[in-house]
N, C-alpha and C positions, 0 to 999 in steps of 0.2 A: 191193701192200700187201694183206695178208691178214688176214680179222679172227678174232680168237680167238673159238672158241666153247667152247658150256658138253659140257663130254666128259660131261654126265650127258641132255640132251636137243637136244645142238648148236645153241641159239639165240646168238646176237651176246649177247656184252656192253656194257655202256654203263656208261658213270660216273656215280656218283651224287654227291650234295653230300657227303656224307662222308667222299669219297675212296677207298669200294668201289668195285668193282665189280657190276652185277646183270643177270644174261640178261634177254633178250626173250620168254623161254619163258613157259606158265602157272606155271612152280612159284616161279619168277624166284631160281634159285639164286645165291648170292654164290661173293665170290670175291676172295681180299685182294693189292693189288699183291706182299706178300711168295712170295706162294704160285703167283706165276707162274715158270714155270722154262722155261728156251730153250735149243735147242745151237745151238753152234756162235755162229755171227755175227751171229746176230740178237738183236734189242731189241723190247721194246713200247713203243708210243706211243697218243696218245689224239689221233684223230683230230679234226678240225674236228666232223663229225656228235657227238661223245662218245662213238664207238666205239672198243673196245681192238681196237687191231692191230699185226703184227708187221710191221716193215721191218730190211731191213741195219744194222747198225753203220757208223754214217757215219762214224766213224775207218778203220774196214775197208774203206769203200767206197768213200773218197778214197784211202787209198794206190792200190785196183786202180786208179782213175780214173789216176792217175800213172804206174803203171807202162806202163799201156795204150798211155799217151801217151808214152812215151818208149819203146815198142816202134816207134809209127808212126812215131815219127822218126828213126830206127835202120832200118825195113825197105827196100827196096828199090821205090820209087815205080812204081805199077802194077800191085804185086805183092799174090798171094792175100795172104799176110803180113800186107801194110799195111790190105789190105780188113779182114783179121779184127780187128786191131790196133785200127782205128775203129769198126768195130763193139762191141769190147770195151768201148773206152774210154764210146762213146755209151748204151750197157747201165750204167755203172757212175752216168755222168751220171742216167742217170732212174730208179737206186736213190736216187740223194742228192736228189733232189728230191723223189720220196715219202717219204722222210724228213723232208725240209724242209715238206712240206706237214702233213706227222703234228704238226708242232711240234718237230720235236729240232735243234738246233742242228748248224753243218756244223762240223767239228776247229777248232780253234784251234792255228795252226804259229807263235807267232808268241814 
């Protein structure tokens, strides 16, 4: 989990009561949830401390967790394969739980 900083003095942001965001820095630049932009797979979340940080898309991060897992059970026991396979799977498990610890909710398959 990595926290966003202010691209004008790289201090952490933190949430305020208003629903801004304000760096840590002296100038304490703002910063509007609309005006954050992300590629790819990731999200922002607001941490337990009230800091803005980026983690995986826990939609995205449960499918790899699945596919992962149904590599290991498909490889060949023993095998580099299956090593990498849980490995994988085990990398995907502790995106979703820094997720889950940011506050975002794990998919709903149901």
């Amino acid at each position: 989990m990595d926290s966003i900083r202010c691209g004008e003095c790289g201090a952490r942001y933190g949430l305020r009561p208003d629903g801004l965001f304000q760096c840590d820095g002296r100038q304490a630049h703002e910063l509007a949830p609309r005006d954050i932009s992300l590629d790819g797979s990731d999200v922002w979340a607001v941490n337990v401390a009230g800091t803005l940080v980026i983690v995986a898309d826990p939609a995205v991060t449960a499918e790899w967790a699945r596919e992962a897992l149904d590599a290991y059970f498909e490889d060949e026991p023993g095998s580099w394969c299956e090593h990498d396979s849980l490995r994988s799977f085990l990398e995907a498990v502790d995106e979703l739980l820094y997720a889950a610890r940011a506050g975002l909710r794990f998919p709903d398959h149901s």
